[in-house]
ROMARNU-741131 format. One record per residue (C-alpha): residue in one letter; x, y, z. Coordinates in steps of 0.02 Angstrom, whole numbers, plus 32768, in hexadecimal, padded with zeros to 4 digits. Example, Ala and Ser with C-alpha at 12.3 -4.5 7.8 and 13.67 -1.06 7.14 Angstrom:
a82677F1F8186/s82AC7FCB8165/
This chain:
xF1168AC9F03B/xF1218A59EFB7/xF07C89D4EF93/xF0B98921EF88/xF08688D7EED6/xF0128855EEE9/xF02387C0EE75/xEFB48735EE6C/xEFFB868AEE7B/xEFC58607EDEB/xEF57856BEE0F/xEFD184C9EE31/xEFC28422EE07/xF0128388EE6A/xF00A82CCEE56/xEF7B82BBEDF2/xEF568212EE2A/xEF83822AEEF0/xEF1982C0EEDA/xEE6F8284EE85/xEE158222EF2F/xED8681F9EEBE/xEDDB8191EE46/xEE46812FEEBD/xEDA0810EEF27/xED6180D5EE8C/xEDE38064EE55/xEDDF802FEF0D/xED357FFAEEF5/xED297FAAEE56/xEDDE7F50EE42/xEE1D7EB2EE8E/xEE9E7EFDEF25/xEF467EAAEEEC/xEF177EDEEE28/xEF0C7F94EE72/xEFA37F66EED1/xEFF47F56EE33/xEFC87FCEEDCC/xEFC28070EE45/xF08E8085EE2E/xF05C8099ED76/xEFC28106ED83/xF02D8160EE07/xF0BE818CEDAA/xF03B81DBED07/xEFF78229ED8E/xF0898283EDB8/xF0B58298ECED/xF00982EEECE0/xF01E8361ED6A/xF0DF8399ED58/xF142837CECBF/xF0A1836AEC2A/xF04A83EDEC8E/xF0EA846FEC88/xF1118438EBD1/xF05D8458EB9C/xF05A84F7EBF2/xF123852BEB9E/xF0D584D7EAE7/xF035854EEAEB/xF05685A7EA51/xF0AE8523E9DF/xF03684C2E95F/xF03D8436E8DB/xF08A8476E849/xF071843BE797/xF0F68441E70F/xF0B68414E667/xF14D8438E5FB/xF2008434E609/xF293848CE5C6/xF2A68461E522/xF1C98453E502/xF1A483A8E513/xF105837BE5A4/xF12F8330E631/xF0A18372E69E/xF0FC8332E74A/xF0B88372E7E4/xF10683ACE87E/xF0C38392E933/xF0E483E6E9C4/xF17A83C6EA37/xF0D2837EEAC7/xF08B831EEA4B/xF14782BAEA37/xF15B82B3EAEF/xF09C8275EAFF/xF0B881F5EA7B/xF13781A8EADA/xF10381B4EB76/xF0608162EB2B/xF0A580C8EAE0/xF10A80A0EB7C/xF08280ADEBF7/xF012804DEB87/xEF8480A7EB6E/xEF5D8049EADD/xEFAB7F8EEAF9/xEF607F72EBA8/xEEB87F36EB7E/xEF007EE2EAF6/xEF847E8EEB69/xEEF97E5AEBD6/xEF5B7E32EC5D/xEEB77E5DECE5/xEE2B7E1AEC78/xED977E92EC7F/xEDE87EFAECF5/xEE6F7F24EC6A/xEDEB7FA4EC23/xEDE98010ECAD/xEEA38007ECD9/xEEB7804FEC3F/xEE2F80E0EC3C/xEE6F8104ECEA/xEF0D812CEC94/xEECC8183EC0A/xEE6F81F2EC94/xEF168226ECDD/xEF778246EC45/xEEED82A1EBBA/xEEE98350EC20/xEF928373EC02/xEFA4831CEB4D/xEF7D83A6EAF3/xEEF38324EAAD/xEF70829DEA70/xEEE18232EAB8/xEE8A8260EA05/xEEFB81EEE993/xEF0A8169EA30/xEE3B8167EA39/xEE428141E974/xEED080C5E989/xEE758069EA13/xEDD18068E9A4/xEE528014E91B/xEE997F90E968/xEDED7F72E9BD/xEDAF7F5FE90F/xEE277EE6E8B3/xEE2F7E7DE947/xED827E63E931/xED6A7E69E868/xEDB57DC0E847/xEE357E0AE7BF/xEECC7D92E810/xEF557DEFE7A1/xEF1E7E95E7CB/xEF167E70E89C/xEFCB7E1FE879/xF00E7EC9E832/xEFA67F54E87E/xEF757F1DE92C/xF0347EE6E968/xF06B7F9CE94A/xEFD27FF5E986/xEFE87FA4EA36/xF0A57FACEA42/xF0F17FE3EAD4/xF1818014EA6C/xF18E80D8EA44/xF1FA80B3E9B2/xF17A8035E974/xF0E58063E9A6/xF06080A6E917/xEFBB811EE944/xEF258116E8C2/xEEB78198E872/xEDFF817BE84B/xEDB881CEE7B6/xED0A81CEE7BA/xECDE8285E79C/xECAF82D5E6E5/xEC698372E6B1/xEBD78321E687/xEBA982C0E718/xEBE582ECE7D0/xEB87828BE83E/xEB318241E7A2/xEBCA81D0E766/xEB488167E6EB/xEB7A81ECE66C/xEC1081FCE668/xEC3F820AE5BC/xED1081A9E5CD/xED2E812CE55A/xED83807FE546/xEDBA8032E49F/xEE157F8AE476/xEEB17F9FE41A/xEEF07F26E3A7/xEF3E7ED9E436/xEEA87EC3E49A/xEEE37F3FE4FF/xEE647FBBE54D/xEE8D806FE514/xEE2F80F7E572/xEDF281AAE52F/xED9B823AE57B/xEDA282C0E606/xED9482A2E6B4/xED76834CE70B/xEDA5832FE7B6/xEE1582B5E7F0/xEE7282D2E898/xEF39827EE8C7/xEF58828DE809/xF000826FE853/xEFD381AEE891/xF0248140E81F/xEF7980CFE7E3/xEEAF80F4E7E9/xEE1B8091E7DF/xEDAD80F2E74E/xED0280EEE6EA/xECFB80D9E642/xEC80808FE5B9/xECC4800CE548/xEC8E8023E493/xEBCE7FD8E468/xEBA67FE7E516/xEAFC803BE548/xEAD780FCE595/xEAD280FCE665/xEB41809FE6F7/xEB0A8000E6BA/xEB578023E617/xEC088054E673/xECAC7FE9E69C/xED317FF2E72C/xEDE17FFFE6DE/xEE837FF5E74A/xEF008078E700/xEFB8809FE723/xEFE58148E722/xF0858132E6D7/xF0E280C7E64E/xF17A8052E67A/xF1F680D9E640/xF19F815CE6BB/xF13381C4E637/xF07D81D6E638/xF01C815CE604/xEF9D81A4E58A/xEF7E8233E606/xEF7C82FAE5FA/xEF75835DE693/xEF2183F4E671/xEF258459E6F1/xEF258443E7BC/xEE738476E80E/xEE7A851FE86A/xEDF984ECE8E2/xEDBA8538E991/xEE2584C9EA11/xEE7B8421E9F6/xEEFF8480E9A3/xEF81840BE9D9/xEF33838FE96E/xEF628387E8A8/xEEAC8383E84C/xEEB98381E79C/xEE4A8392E709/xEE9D82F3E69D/xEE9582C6E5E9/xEEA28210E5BB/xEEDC8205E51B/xEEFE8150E4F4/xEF0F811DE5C1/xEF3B8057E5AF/xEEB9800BE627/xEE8B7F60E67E/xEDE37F30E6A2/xEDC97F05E74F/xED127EA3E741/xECA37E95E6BA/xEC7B7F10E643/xEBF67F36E67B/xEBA77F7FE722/xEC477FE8E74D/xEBEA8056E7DF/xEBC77FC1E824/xEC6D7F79E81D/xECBE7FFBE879/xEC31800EE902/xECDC7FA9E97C/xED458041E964/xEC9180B8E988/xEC768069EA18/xED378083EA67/xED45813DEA3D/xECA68183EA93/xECDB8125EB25/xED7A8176EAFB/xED158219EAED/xECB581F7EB81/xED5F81DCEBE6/xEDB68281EBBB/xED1B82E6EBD5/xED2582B3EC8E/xEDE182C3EC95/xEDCB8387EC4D/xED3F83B0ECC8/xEDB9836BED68/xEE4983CEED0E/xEDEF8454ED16/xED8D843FEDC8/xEE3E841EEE0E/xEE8E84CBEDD0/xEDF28523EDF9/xEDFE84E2EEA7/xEECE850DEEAD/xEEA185B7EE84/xEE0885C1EF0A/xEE888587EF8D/xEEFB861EEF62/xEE9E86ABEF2F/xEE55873BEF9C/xEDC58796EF84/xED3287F0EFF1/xEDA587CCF085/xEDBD871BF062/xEDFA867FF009/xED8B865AEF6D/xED7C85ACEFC2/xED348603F053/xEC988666F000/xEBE88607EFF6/xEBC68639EF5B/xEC7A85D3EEFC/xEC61855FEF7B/xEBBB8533EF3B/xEBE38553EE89/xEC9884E3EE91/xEC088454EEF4/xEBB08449EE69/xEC2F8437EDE6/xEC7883A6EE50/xEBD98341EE6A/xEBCB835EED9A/xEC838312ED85/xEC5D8293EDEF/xEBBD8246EDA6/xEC1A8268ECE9/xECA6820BED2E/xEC318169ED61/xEBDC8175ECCE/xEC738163EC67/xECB780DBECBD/xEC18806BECCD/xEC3D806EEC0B/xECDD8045EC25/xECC57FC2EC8E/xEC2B7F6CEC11/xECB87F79EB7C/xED187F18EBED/xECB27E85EC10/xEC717E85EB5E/xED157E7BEB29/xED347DF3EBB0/xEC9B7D90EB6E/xEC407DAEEC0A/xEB987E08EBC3/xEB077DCBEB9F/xEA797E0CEB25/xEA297E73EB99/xEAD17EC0EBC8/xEB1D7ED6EB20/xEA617F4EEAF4/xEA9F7F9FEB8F/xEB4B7FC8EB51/xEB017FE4EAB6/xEA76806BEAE5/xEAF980A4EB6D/xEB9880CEEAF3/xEB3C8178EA99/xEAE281A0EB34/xEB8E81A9EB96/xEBE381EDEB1E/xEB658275EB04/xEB54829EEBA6/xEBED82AFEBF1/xEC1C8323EB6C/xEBB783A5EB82/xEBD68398EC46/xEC7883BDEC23/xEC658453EBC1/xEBEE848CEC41/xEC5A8477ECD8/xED09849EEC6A/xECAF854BEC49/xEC72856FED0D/xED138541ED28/xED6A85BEECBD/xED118635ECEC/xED21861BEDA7/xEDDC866AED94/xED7F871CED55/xEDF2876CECCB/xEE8186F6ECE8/xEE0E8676ECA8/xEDFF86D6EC03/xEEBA86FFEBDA/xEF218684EB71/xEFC4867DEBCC/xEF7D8634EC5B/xEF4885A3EBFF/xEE9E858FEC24/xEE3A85C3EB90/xEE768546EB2E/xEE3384BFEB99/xED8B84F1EB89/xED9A84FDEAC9/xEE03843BEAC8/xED598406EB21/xECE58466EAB0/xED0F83C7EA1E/xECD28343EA98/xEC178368EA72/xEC4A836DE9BD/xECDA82D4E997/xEC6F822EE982/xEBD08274E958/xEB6B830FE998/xEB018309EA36/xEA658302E9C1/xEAAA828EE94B/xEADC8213E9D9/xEA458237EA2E/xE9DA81F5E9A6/xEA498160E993/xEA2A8120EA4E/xE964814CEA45/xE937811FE993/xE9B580B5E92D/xE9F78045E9E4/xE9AB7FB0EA38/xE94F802EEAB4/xE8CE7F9BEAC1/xE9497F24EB27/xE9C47FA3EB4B/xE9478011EBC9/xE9177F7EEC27/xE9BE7F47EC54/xE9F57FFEEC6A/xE970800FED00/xE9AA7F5DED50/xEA4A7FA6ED62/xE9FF804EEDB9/xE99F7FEFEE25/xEA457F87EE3E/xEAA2800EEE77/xEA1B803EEF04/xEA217F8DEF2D/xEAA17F9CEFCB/xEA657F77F072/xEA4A7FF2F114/xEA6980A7F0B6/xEA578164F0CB/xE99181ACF0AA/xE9D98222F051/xEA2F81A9EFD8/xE999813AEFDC/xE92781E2EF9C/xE9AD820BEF15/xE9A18153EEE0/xE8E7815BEEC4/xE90781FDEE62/xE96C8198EDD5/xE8F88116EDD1/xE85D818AEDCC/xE8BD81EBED33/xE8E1813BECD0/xE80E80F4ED0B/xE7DD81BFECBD/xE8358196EC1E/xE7F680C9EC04/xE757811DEC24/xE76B8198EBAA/xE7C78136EB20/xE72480B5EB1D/xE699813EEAE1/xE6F98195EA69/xE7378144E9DD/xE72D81D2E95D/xE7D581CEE90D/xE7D78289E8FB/xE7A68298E9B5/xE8298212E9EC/xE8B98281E982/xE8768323E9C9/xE89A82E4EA7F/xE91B8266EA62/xE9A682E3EAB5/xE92E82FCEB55/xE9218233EB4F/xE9DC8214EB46/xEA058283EBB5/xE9948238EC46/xE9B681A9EC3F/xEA7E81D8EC43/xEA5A8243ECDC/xE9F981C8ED3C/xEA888157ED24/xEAEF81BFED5D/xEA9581DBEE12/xEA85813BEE1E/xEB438102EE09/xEB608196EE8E/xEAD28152EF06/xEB3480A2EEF6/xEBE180F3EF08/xEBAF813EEF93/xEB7280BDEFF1/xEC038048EFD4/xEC6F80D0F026/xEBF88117F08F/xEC7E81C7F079/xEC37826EF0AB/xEC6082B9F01F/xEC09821AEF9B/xEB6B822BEFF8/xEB6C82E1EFE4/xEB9482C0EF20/xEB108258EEF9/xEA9B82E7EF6B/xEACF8373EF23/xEAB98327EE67/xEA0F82EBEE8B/xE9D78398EEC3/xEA1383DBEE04/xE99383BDED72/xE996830DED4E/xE8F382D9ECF1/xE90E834CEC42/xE87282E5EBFC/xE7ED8384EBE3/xE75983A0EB7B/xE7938406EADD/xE727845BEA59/xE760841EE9B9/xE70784BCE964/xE750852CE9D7/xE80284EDE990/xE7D684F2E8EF/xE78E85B9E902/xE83485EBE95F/xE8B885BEE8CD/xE83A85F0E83B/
């Protein structure tokens, strides 16, 4: 008799909105009723984009990437890039659901931040990372709103926060040189006053994602300034002249990178670029710290949004597959595992959005001092954090679906290498670790980030169990005050200054689950914020410098 062949049917997505009970509990929570009223048809209907027709496109688009032409027919350079038949759809879809104009619209106030990161949430996952040039564009118009250059809002920020497909611009950010990654102070660009007073900018910049966008904010160095960051200048460029060729630019090549292939990085030559300064020039990493700020909460955002995309098709496939006699869903063992991954989203996803919310009221004029050190000593920490989360619980993930997990036409590998950049885009873990412990206002920003852990145990009646986890956070933050006051060896403070960051980030993050859950008083909140407190939380441990040193000589 003939065997039946067994084929295994792929993980499903629905409504990615109607689907996600943790985010509408949250919005629930945290947003006036008749604004969520409002919005939900909205955040509904990406949902269902994200789920269905992005989700099939992206899946149908796998192999197709950005393509660079640098010459045409008859030899002259053109270098005009091509982007993938998602990326058009996503622009579109983009620009009409606002992703950029709603906090700029500011129809809710402070709300209008979250409203439009509960968007982004919904629609990154199945972008193919457009999110990259919208994070950049946000950080933009963030940036000249703020900078006081009145000619350069009127032109720039307009078109960044259209609505309009046909009219709406993205922008690039090119930070990144050969010579300085993370270290942009020597950067090595350029900028020279014509004999029009125009700015004219030279030099390489080695990595500059969206080279399709059609502006950037950039560094450069006017002529007679000084070595270092101080010594640099923030220039607005356009990417392209009035009669649609480059302006001053080369493309060299695209970037054949790990993941993020859907995105067109370039290595760029400016030969000539015509510039405007946006400030002074002087200070230009300064200047641009608006547009930092907006793309690791950007970063922060879609590192949440991969780790549900990927909880939710490891937990489509559980449902359906068989093994040992029984649904995956059914074993201990993936039970447990999946548990665990979920209580990780979870406290990622508050994280992100306590951010969210602080950009919010800042922007709303609602912070004080101690507040704005708290958003300020927050922003790396977050952004740190939840990135390597998610390429923690992106890879259990992948592998939870065995060898399907590792083959390319299912899709799936090339969501865990999409996540792998979040640790890297907007500074490394180290790099942004040192910025929130040694170069932030750690001083005034600790002290206001444990009033808002005690805060969030502040709720009256309560579980034990959520009471215990709330002493846990605080314990963690009191271990690193403690610990911060007797040693004040720079050396010493570097050496830790990942185990610091990340403490403090996790405490926070038991802490927003110990208050989420006992605003709902769920099941399955309470069991969150239990079963993140029983994972390592306090990272803070006593480290022989001399042992490092002997294990990389």
């Amino acid at each position: 008799m003939q065997s039946t062949l067994f084929i295994q049917s792929p993980p499903v997505l629905g409504n990615q909105y109607g689907d996600d009970a943790f985010l509408r509990s949250y919005l629930q929570r945290r947003l006036p009723a008749e604004m969520l009223a409002e919005i939900e048809p909205s955040l509904s209907a990406l949902g269902e984009l994200a789920g269905g027709e992005l989700y099939r496109l992206q899946l149908a688009d796998r192999l197709n990437e950005p393509k660079l032409t640098q010459w045409d027919a008859w030899g002259n350079r053109v270098d005009r890039i091509e982007v993938t038949a998602l990326w058009q759809r996503a622009a579109e879809i983009a620009a009409s659901h606002g992703l950029i104009a709603i906090p700029y619209e500011r129809r809710h106030g402070r709300y209008s931040r979250i409203h439009q990161f509960a968007a982004v949430y919904l629609f990154h996952p199945s972008s193919d990372v457009y999110t990259c040039p919208l994070a950049m564009t946000d950080g933009a118009a963030r940036t000249l709103s703020v900078s006081g250059n009145s000619a350069l809002t009127e032109r720039a920020v307009g078109r960044l926060t259209s609505r309009d497909p046909a009219q709406a611009w993205t922008s690039g950010q090119w930070m990144t040189e050969s010579t300085g990654g993370s270290d942009v102070g020597a950067s090595l660009t350029r900028a020279v006053l014509d004999e029009s007073g125009c700015y004219r900018l030279f030099g390489k910049k080695w990595f500059t994602s969206a080279i399709s966008s059609q502006m950037a904010l950039t560094l450069a160095r006017p002529e007679g300034n000084g070595p270092g960051g101080s010594g640099l200048a923030m220039f607005y460029v356009e990417t392209h002249n009035d009669d649609g060729s480059l302006n001053g630019i080369r493309v060299e090549r695209l970037k054949d990178k790990l993941g993020t292939r859907k995105v067109p990085t370039a290595e760029l030559t400016l030969d000539g670029a015509r510039a405007e300064l946006v400030g002074d020039t002087r200070h230009g990493t300064r200047n641009i710290e608006p547009m930092l700020t907006v793309t690791r909460a950007w970063n922060s955002v879609t590192s949440v949004s991969f780790m549900r995309r990927a909880l939710t098709l490891a937990r489509s496939y559980a449902s359906q597959r068989r093994a040992f006699g029984a649904r995956l869903e059914e074993l201990p063992l993936h039970v447990d595992t999946l548990a665990g991954l979920e209580a990780e989203t979870r406290g990622a996803f508050l994280l992100a959005f306590e951010l969210v919310e602080l950009m919010g009221r800042q922007e709303a004029g609602e912070l004080d001092d101690s507040q704005k050190a708290l958003l300020r000593t927050m922003t790396p920490i977050a952004k740190l954090l939840t990135a390597k989360q998610a390429v923690a619980v992106v890879s259990e993930c992948i592998e939870a679906f065995g060898g399907a997990g590792y083959v390319e036409d299912t899709g799936l590998p090339a969501l865990l290498r999409d996540t792998q950049v979040l640790p890297i885009w907007e500074g490394t873990t180290n790099v942004l670790a040192l910025d929130a412990v040694l170069r932030g206002e750690l001083s005034v920003g600790l002290p206001a980030l444990r009033r808002r852990i005690e805060q969030a145990q502040d709720l009256p009646g309560g579980d034990a169990r959520l009471a215990a986890a709330g002493r846990q956070a605080t314990a963690a933050v009191e271990h690193t005050m403690q610990w911060l006051s007797q040693n004040d060896d720079p050396r010493r403070l570097q050496a830790q200054a990942r185990r610091v960051a990340m403490t403090l980030g996790r405490a926070l993050q038991l802490a927003l689950l110990v208050e989420h859950a006992g605003v709902t008083a769920a099941a399955s909140d309470l069991a969150a914020a239990c079963r993140f407190a029983a994972a390592p939380l306090d990272l803070l441990v006593a480290i022989n410098s001399e042992d490092s040193a002997r294990l990389i000589e």
